[in-house]
DSSP file (Angstrom, degrees, kcal/mol; ACC not computed):
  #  RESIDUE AA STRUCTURE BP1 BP2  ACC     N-H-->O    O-->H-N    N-H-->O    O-->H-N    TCO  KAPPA ALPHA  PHI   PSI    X-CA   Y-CA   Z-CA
    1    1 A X              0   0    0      0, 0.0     2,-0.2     0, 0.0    62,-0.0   0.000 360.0 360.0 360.0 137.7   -3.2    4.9  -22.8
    2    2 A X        -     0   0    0      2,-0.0    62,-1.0     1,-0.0     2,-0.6  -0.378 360.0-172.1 -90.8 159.8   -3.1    8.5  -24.2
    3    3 A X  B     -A   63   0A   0     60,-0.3     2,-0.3    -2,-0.2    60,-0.2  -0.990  10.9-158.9-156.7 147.9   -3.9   11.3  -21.9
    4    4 A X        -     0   0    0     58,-4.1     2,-0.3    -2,-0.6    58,-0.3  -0.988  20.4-134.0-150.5 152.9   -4.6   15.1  -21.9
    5    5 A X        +     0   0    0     -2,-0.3     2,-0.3    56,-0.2    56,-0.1  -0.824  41.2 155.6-109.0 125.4   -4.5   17.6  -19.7
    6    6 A X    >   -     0   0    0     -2,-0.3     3,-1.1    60,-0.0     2,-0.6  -0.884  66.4 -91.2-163.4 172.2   -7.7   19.8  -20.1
    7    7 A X  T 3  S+     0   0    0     -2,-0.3     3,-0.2     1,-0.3    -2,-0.0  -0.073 105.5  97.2 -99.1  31.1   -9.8   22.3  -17.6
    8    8 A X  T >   +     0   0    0     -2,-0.6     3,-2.6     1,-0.2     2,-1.0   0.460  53.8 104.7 -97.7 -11.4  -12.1   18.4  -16.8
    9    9 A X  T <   +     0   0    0     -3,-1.1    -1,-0.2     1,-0.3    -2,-0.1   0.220  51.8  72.1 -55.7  27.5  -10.0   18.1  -13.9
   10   10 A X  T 3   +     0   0    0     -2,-1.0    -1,-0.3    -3,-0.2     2,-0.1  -0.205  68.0 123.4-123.7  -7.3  -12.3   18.9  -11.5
   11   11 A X    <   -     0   0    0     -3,-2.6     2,-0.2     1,-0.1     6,-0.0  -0.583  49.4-156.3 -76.8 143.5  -14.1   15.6  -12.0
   12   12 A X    >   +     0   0    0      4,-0.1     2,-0.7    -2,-0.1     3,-0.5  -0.687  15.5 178.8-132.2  91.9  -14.3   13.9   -8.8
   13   13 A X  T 3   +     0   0    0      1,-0.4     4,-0.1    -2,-0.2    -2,-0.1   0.055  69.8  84.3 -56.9  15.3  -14.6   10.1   -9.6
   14   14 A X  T 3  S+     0   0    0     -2,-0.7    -1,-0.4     2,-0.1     2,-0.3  -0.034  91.1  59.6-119.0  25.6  -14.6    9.4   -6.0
   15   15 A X  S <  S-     0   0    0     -3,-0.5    -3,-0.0     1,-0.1     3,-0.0  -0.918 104.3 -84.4-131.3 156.2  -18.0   10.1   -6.2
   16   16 A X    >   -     0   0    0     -2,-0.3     3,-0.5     1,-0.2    -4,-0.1  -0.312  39.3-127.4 -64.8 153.9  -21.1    8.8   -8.1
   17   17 A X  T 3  S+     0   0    0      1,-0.2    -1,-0.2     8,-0.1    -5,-0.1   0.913 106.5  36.8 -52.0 -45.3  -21.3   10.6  -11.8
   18   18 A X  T 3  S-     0   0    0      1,-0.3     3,-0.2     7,-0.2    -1,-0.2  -0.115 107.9-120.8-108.2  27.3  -24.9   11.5  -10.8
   19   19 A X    <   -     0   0    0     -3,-0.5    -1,-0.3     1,-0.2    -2,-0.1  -0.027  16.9-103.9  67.2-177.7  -25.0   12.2   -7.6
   20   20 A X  S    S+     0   0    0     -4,-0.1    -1,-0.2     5,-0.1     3,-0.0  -0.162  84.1 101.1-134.7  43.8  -27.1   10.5   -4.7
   21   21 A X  S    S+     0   0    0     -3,-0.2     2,-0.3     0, 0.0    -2,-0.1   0.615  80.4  39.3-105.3 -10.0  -29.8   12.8   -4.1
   22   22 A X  S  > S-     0   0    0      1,-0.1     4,-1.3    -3,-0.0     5,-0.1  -0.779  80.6-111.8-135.6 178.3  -32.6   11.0   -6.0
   23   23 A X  H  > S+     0   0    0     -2,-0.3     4,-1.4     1,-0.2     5,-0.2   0.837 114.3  44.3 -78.2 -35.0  -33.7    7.7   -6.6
   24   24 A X  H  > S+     0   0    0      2,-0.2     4,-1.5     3,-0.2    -1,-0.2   0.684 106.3  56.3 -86.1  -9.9  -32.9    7.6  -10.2
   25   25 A X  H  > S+     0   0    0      2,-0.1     4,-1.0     3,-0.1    -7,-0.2   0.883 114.4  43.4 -82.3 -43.7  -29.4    9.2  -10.0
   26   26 A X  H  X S+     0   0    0     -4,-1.3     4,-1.1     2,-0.2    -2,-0.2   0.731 110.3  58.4 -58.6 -12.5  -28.6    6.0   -7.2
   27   27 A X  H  X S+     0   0    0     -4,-1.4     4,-4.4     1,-0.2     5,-0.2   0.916 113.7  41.1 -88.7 -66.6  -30.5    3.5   -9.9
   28   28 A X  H  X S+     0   0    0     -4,-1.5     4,-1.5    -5,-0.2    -2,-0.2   0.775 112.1  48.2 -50.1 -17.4  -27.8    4.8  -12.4
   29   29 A X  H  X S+     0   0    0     -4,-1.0     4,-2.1     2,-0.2    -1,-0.2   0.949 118.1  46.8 -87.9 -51.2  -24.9    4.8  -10.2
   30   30 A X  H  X S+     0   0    0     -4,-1.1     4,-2.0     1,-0.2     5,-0.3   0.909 109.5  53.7 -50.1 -61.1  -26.1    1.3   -9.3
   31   31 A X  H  X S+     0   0    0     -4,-4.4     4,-3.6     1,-0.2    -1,-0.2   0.943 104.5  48.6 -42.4 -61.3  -26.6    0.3  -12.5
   32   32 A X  H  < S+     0   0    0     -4,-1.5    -1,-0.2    -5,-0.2    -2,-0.2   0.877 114.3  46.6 -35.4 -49.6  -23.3    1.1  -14.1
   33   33 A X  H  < S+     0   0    0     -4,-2.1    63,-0.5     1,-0.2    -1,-0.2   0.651 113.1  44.9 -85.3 -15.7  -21.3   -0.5  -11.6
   34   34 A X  H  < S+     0   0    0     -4,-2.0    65,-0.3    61,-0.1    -1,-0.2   0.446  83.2 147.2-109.2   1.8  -23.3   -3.8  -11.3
   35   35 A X    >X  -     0   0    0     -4,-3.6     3,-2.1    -5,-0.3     4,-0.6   0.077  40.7-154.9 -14.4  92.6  -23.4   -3.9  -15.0
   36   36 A X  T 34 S+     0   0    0      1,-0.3    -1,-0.2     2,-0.2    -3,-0.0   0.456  90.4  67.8 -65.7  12.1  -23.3   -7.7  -16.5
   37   37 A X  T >> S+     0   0    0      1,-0.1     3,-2.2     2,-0.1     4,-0.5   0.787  90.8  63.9-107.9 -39.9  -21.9   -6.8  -19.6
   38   38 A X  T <4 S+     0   0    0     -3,-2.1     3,-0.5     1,-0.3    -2,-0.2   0.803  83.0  73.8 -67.1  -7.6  -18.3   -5.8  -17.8
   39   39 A X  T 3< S+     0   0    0     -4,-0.6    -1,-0.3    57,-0.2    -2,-0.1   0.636  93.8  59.3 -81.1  19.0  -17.7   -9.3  -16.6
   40   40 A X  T <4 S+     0   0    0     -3,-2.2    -1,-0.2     2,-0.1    -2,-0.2   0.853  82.7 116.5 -87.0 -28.7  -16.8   -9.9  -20.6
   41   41 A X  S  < S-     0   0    0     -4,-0.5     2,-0.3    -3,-0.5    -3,-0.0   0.188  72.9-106.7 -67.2 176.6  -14.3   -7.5  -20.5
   42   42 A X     >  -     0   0    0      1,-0.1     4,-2.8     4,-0.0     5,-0.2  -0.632  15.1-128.1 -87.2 128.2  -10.7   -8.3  -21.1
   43   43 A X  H  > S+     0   0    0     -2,-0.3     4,-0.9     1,-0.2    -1,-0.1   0.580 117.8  57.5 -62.1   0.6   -8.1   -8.4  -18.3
   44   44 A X  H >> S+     0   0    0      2,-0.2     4,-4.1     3,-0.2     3,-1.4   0.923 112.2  40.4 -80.0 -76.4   -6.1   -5.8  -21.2
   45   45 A X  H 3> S+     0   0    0      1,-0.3     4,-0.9     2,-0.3    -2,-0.2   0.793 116.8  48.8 -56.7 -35.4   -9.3   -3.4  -20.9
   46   46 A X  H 3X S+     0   0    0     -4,-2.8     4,-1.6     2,-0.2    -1,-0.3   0.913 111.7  50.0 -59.4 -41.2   -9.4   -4.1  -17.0
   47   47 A X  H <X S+     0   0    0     -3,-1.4     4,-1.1    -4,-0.9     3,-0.3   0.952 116.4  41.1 -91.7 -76.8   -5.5   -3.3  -17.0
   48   48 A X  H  X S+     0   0    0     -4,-4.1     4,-1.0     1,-0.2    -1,-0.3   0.677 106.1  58.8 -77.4 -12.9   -6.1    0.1  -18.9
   49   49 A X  H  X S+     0   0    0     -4,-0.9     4,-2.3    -3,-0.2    -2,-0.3   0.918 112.6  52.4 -85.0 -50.8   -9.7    1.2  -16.8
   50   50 A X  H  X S+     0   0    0     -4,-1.6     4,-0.6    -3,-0.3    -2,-0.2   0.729 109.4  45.0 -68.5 -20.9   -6.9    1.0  -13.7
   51   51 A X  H >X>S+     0   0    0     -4,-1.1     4,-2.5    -5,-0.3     3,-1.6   0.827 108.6  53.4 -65.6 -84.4   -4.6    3.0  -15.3
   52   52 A X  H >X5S+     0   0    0     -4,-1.0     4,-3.4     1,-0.2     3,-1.1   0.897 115.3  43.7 -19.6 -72.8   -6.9    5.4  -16.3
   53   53 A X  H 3X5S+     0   0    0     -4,-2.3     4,-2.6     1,-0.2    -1,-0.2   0.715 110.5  44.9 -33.4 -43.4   -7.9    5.6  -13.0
   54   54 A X  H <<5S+     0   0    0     -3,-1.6    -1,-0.2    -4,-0.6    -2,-0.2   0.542 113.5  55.1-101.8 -13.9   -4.9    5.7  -10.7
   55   55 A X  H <X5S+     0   0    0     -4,-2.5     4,-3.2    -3,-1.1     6,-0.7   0.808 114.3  40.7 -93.4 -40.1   -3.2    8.2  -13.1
   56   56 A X  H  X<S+     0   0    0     -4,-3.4     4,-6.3    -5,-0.6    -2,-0.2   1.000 111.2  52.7 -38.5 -73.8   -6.2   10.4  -12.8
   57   57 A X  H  < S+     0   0    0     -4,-2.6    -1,-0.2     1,-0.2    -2,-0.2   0.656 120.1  34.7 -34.2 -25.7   -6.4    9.8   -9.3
   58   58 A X  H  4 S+     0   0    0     -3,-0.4    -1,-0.2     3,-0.1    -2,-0.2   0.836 136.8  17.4-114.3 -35.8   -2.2   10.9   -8.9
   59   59 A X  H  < S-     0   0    0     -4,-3.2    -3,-0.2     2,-0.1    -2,-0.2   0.383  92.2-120.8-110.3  10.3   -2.2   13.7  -11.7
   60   60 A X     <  +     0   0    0     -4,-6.3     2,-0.6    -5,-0.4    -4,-0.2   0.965  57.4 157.5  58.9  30.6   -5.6   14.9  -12.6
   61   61 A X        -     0   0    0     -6,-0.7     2,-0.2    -5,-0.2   -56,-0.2  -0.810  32.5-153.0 -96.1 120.3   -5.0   13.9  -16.0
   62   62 A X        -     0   0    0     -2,-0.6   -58,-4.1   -58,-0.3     5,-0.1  -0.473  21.2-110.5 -98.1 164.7   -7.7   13.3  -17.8
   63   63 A X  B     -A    3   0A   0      3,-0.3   -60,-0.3   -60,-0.2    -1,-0.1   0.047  35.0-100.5 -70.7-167.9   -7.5   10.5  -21.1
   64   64 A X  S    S+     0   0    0    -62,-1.0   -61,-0.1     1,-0.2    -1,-0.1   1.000 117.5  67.3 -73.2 -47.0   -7.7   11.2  -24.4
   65   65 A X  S    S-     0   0    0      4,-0.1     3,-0.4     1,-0.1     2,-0.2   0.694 105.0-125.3 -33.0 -27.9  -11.7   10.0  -24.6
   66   66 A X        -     0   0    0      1,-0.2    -3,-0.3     2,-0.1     4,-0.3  -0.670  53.7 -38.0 110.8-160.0  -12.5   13.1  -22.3
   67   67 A X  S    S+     0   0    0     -2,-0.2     4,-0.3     2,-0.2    -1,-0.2   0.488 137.4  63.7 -85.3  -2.2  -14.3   13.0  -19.0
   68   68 A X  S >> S+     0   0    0     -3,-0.4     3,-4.8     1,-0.2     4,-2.9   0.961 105.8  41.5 -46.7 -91.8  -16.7   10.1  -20.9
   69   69 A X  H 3> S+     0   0    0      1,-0.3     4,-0.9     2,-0.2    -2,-0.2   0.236 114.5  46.7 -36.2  -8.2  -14.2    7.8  -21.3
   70   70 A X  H 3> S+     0   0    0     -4,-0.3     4,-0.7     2,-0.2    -1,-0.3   0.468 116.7  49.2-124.3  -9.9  -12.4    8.4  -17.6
   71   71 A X  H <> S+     0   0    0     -3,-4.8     4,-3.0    -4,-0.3     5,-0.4   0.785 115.3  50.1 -79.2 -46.0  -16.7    8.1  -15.9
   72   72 A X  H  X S+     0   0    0     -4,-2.9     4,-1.2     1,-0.2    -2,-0.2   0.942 112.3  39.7 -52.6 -52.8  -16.4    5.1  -18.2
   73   73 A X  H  X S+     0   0    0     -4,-0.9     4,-3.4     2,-0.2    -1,-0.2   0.825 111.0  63.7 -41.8 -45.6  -12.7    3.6  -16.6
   74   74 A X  H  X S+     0   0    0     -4,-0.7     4,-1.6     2,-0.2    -1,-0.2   0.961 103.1  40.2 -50.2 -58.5  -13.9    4.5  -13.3
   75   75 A X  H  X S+     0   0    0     -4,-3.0     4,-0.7     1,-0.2    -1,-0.2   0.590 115.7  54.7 -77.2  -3.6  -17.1    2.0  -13.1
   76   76 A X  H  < S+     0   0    0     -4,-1.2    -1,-0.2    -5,-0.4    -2,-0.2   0.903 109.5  42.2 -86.2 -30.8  -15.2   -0.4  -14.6
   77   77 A X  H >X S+     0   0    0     -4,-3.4     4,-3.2     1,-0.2     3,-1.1   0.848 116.2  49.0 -56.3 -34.0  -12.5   -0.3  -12.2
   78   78 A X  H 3< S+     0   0    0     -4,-1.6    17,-0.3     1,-0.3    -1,-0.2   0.876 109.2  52.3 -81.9 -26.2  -14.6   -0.1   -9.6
   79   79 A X  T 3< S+     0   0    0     -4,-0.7    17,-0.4     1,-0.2    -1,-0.3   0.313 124.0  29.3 -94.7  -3.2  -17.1   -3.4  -11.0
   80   80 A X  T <4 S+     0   0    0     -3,-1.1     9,-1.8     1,-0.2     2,-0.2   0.587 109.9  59.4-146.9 -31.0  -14.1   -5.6  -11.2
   81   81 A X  B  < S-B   88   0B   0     -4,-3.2     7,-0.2     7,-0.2    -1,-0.2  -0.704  90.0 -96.0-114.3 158.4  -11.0   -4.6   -8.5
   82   82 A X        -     0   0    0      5,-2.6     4,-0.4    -2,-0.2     5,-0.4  -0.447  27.2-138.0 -69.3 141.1  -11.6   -4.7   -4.5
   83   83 A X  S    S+     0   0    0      2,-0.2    -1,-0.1     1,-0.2    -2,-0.0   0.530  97.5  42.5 -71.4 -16.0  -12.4   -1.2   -3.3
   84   84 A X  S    S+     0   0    0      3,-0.1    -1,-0.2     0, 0.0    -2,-0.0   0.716 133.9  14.3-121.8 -45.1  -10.1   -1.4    0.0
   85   85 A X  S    S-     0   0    0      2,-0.1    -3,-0.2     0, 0.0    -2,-0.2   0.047  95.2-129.6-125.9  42.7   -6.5   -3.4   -1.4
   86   86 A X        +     0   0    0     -4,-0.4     2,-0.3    -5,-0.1    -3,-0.1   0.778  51.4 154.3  39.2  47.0   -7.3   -2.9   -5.4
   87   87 A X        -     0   0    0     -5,-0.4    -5,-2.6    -7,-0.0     2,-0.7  -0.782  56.4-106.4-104.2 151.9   -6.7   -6.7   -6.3
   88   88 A X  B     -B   81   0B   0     -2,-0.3    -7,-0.2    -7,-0.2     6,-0.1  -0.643  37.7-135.8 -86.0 123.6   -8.5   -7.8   -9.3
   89   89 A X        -     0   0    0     -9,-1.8    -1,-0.1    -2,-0.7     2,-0.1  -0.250  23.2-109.5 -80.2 172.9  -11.4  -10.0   -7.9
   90   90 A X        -     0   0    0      1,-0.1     4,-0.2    -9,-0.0    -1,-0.1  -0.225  47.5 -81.7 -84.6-164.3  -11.9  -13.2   -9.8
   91   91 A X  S >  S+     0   0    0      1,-0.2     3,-1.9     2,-0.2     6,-0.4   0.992 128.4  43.9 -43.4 -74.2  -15.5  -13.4  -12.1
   92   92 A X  T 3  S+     0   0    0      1,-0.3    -1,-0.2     5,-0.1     6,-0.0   0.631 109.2  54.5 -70.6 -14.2  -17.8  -14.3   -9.3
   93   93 A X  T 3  S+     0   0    0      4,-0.1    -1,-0.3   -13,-0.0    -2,-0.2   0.476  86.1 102.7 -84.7   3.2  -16.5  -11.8   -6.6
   94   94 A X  S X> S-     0   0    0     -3,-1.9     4,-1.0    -4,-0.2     3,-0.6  -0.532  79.0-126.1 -89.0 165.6  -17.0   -8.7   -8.9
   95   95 A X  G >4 S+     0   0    0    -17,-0.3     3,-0.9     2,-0.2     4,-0.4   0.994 113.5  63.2 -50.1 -62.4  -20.2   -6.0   -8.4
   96   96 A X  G 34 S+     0   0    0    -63,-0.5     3,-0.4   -17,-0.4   -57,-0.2   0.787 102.5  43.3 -42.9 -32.3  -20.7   -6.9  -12.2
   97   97 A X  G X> S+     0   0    0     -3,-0.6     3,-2.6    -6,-0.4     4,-2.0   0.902  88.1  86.6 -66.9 -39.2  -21.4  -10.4  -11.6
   98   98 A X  T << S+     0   0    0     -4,-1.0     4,-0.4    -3,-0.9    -1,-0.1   0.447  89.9  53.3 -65.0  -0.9  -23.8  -10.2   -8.5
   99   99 A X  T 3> S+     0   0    0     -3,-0.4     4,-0.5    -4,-0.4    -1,-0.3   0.562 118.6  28.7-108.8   6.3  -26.9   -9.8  -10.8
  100  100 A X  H <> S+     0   0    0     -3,-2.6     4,-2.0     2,-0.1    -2,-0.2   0.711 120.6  53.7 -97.0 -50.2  -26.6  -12.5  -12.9
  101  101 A X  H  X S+     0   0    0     -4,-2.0     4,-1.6     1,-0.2    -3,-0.2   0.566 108.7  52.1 -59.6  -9.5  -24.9  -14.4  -10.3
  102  102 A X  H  > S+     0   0    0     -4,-0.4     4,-1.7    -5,-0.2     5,-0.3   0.905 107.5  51.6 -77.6 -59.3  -28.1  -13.5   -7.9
  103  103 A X  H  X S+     0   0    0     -4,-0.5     4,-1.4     1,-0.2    -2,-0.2   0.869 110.2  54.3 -67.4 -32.6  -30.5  -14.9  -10.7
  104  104 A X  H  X S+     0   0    0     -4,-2.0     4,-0.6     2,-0.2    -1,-0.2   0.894 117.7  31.2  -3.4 -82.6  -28.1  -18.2  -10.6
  105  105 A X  H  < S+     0   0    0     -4,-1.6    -1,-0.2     1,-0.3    -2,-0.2   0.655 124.4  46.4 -82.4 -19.6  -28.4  -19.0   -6.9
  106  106 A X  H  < S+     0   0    0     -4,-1.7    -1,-0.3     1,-0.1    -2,-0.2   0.761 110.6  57.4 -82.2 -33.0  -31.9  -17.6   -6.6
  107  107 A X  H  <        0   0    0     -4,-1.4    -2,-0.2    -5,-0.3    -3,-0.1   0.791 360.0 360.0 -65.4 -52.9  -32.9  -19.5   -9.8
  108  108 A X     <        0   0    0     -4,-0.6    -1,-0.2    -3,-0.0    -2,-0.1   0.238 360.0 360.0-109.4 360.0  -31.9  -22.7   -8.4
C-alpha cells in the first residue's frame, strides 16, 4: 500500500466521519459500517483496510487515495475485525453481516 504524507492528518478515524450529533449523520455512520456489500470483500482487501489503518493510526500517514480512501479502510476494518483484540471475525460475526444475517433469522 502506497502512502503520503499530506496536511489530512488531522483526520481522526477514531471517530464517526460525520459526526453523531444528528440522526442522519448516526444513519450514515451506521450505514457504512453495517454495510452488506463488505462481507464480499477479499481477505487481501481486508489485509490492506488494516494496514491502512494501523499505519495511520502509528504515523499519521495518510494513503495514496487521500483522506477518501483511509474513511473508506477505516469502516471496513472496523465491519470485519473485533474492535477490542483486532482478530478478523469470521462472515457471520462481522457488523457487515448483521443485516442480512438479521433478515435470515428473522425471516425464518
Amino acid at each position: 500500500v502506497s502512502t503520503q504524507s499530506t496536511g489530512d492528518s488531522d483526520v481522526d478515524i477514531t471517530k464517526s466521519r460525520w459526526g453523531d450529533l444528528t440522526f442522519v449523520s448516526r444513519f450514515k455512520h451506521f450505514a457504512h459500517l453495517t454495510d452488506p456489500s463488505n462481507c464480499l470483500k477479499s481477505d487481501k482487501r481486508l489485509e490492506e483496510a488494516r494496514e491502512i489503518v494501523q499505519q495511520y493510526k502509528s504515523d499519521k500517514v495518510v494513503p495514496a487515495g487521500g483522506t477518501d480512501a483511509l474513511w473508506s479502510a477505516k469502516y471496513l476494518y472496523e465491519s470485519a475485525f473485533h474492535p477490542e483484540t483486532g482478530d478478523k471475525q469470521n462472515v457471520v460475526g462481522r457488523m457487515s453481516f448483521q443485516v442480512p444475517g438479521g433478515m435470515i433469522i428473522t425471516g425464518i
